[in-house]
C-alpha positions, 0 to 999 in steps of 0.5 A: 918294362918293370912294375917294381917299386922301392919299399918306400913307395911301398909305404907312401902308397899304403898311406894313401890308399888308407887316406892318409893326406898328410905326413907331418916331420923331420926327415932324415937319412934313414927317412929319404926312401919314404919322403922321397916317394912323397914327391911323385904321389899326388894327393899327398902332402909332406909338411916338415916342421923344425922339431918331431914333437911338433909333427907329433902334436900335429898328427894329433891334432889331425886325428881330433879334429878330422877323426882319419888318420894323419902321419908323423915321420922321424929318422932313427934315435934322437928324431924317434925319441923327440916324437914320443912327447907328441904321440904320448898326448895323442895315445893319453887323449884316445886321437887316432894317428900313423907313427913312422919311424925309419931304422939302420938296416936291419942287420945292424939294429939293436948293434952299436949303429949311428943313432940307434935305439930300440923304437919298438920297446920306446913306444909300445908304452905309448901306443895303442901297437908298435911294430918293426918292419924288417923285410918288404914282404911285411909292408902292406900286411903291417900297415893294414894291422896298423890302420886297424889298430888305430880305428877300431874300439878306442881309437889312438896312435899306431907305431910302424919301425922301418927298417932302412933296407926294408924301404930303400930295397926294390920289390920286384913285384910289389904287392896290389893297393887298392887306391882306396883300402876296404877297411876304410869302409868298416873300420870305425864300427861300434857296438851297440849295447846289451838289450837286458842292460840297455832296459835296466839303464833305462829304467834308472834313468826314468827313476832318478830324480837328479840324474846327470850326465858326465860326458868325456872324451868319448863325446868328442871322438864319437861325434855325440853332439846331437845325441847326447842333447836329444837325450838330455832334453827327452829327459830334462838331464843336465851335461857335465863334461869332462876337462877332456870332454869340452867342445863335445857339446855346446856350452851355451845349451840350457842343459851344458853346465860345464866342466868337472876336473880336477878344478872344475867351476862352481856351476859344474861340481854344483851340479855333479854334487847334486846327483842321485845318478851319474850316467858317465858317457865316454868317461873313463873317470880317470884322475883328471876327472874326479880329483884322483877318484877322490870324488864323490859319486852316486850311482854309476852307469857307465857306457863306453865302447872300451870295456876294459875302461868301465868299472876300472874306478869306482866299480863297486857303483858302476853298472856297465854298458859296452856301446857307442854313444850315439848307439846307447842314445838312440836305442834309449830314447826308443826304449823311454817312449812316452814315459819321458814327459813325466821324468822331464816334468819331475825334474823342472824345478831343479833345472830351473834353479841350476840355470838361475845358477849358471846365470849368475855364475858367467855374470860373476865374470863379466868383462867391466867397462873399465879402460883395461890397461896392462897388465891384463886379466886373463879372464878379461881377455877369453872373454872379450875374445869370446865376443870378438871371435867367429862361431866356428872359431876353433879354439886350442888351448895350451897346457897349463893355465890357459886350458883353465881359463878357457872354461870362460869360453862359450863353445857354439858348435861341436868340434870347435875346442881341442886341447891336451889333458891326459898327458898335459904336454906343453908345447901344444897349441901352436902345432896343433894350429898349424895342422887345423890350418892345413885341412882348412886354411879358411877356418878361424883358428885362435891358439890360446898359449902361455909363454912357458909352451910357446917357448917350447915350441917356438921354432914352428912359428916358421913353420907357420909361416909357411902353412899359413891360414886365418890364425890368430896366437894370443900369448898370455904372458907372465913370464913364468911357469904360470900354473907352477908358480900359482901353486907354489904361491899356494902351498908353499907360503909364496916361495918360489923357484924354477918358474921365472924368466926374463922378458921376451918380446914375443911379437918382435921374435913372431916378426923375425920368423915371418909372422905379423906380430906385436906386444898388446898392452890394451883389450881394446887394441887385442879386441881389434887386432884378434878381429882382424886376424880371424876374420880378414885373412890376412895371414897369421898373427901373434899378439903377446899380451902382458898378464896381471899376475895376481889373477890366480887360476887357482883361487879365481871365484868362478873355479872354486868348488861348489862346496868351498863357494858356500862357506 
């Protein structure tokens, strides 16, 4: 009788005592000692997909929505370097996530080996750590560091290399794995801010007469939904967002006002160009945010649980606080007492004056009574989904054009809105559908993606099939490079090139790969079918809907500057 174990048993008990339920990839020769494990370790789940980067996305969009620990695998060299696209998104947009990759032997890396390729050296610059594992004794010890890595502070993306022997090897006697690992339990602590600071900030705040706050990512990550809205009722302070900010929040909020990037709406950069104080919540103002830190800003206090993000732009006005969110707020609104009556009073008529401003900024954009044939505008479609679609509907935007048009999207609840940014990687959605699909097959799901990304990652429509869920995929179709072409059209005095493609029925390739599907000419007809495929079960449903390609996302009303609006 022996306890002894292969390496890659070694691995798949790891991920599971870590929490790790799924592992999303491409296997491979190099790969088979891991995925092989897979088989006899209930509880855990292999979903391979037709392409790495998919598995990548899908790690990231596990990490978003759940904030545990999801896992892509490859094999060596062409399956490693397919996951990079993926697990960049992930590392760019802080989403925690176990990046796998399985090497030759490890007398035969960095030699002239089938496929080989220093993985080590691709994904440092793309993860939080990356590590090779060359021998069995290492692999509990390099996963602990790895989990750890991956959750604490800023969370992101992990790398472990495998080398082939080291998991194909038996162990003679493995190493003890609890069923469930310690860190899981302390992991995810934050910091709770500086008394001294926490009382100046305080007291700035109370001070200001147009405060704001400017919520990123952080939001999201930290779920900072119920604190964030406590404080800015407390204190009568409207909530801006980030691009990579949206769904922290939601829109509908009397005090959310929208999202500041690199186009933002009239509403929100209104509101950021009104301020006497920014309080930047989990924003790392990065280039997205402040149009290349071309914006101008008032003061700046900035919390964040990273302190190497504050300060990093402009820090000749940033006073900064190294905390959670949910710690800042609380400890904040202690602090404030029974002076935030008067601070909200003071501020009543401006808030006053931005929502009457709001109000007719989502008016601008009302769907019309009109028989809306195709070609469609795509601002008539995100809201006419918008009425259709359930509350918890999880909408995942594209890269692109869709992401920007999804500012016309009413988010209801938090955790409902998931989209790349800080990478832009194309090819997003509908991977990251498939993965929300998996933790919850009963959730509605709705996959906004322009023809250009879909084409990218159309081979994971099979991947759909198999999965299955309440997914709804709505293509809209220009049939180009739509963002692209935009601003060539733009700045270019309407030349164009690399942006055009021929006509794709997209419904008809759905059907071919298992998947109901079909080319909607009418909002009626989309209104019906989207209803249908989020609220009946009936399984995945792609509907490609014809763009009216004249609708510019850069010089719609509704995104332009607050500034430009007033000339």
């Amino acid at each position: 009788m022996t306890n002894a174990k292969t390496g890659g048993q070694i691995v798949v008990d790891m991920l599971k005592s870590l929490g790790i339920r799924y592992v999303f990839g491409v296997v491979g020769g190099q790969t088979l000692a891991i995925t092989d494990a897979i088989i006899d370790t209930p509880g855990i789940e292999l979903i391979h997909t037709r392409h790495e980067n998919a598995a990548a996305v899908m790690m990231d969009a596990y990490g978003r929505l759940t904030g545990e620990l999801a896992a892509c695998i490859s094999t060596t060299g062409p399956g490693a370097t397919n996951l990079l696209t993926g697990v960049g998104g992930a590392y760019r947009d802080s989403s925690p996530g176990f990046v796998i990759t399985c090497n030759n032997n490890g007398e035969n890396i960095h030699k002239d080996d089938a496929q080989n390729a220093d993985h080590v050296e691709l994904f440092k610059p793309l993860t939080k750590w990356s590590r090779l594992v060359a021998h069995s004794s290492s692999i509990k010890q390099a996963m602990e560091e790895a989990y750890i890595n991956a959750m604490s502070g800023n969370p992101g993306p992990v790398h472990l290399d495998f080398a082939r022997d080291t998991i194909e090897g038996t162990v003679a006697v493995p190493p003890e794995i609890p069923s469930v690992h310690p860190s899981r339990g302390w992991v995810a602590q934050r910091p709770a801010p500086n008394a001294i600071a926490l009382a100046e900030a305080v007291e700035r705040l109370l001070a200001a007469e147009r405060p704001v706050i400017w919520l990123g990512n952080g939001g999201n990550r930290g779920r900072a939904c119920d604190a964030v809205l406590a404080l800015a009722e407390a204190l009568s302070i409207p909530v801006v967002t980030t691009f990579n900010g949206i769904g922290a929040i939601p829109t509908t909020h009397p005090l959310a006002f929208g999202a500041v990037s690199r186009m933002g709406t009239t509403i929100s950069t209104r509101v950021i160009g009104d301020a006497d104080l920014v309080l930047a919540l989990g924003n790392s103002l990065n280039a997205v945010s402040t149009t290349r830190w071309k914006r101008q800003l008032p003061a700046v206090i900035q919390v964040d649980v990273d302190p190497t993000m504050i300060g990093r732009y402009y820090s000749d006005i940033t006073t900064g606080i190294v905390s959670d969110i949910n710690s800042f707020i609380e400890a904040a609104l202690v602090a404030v007492g029974d002076r935030a009556e008067a601070a909200s009073a003071s501020r009543s008529e401006w808030i006053a004056d931005l929502q009457q401003a709001r109000e007719l900024w989502w008016t601008s954009s009302d769907v019309t009574a009109d028989a809306h044939p195709a070609p469609l505008s795509p601002a008539d479609i995100v809201r006419e989904l918008r009425r259709i679609a359930p509350d918890n509907t999880l909408l995942i935007p594209d890269a692109g054009n869709p992401g920007v048009w999804s500012f016309l999207w009413e988010v209801t609840e938090p955790n409902s809105y998931i989209k790349p940014v800080g990478f832009g990687n194309m090819g997003f959605a509908l991977p990251s559908a498939i993965a929300a699909a998996a933790i919850d097959p009963n959730r509605p799901v709705l996959a906004l993606i322009g023809d250009g990304s879909l084409g990218m990652s159309l081979g994971e429509l099979e991947t759909l099939a198999r999965v299955g869920g309440r997914v709804c995929i709505v293509v809209l179709n220009d049939a180009s490079y739509g963002n692209i072409r935009q601003e060539q059209e733009l700045h270019f005095n309407g030349r164009t090139i690399g942006v055009d493609f021929g006509p794709v029925d997209f419904g008809e390739v759905a059907r071919g790969m298992g998947i109901d599907g079909e080319v909607v000419h009418d909002l009626g007809t989309l209104s019906r079918r989207a209803k249908e495929a989020l609220t009946t079960g009936i399984g995945p449903v792609l509907l490609d809907v014809p763009l009216d390609r004249e609708v510019n996302a850069w010089t719609y009303h509704a995104f332009l500057p607050f500034e430009a609006s007033e000339e």
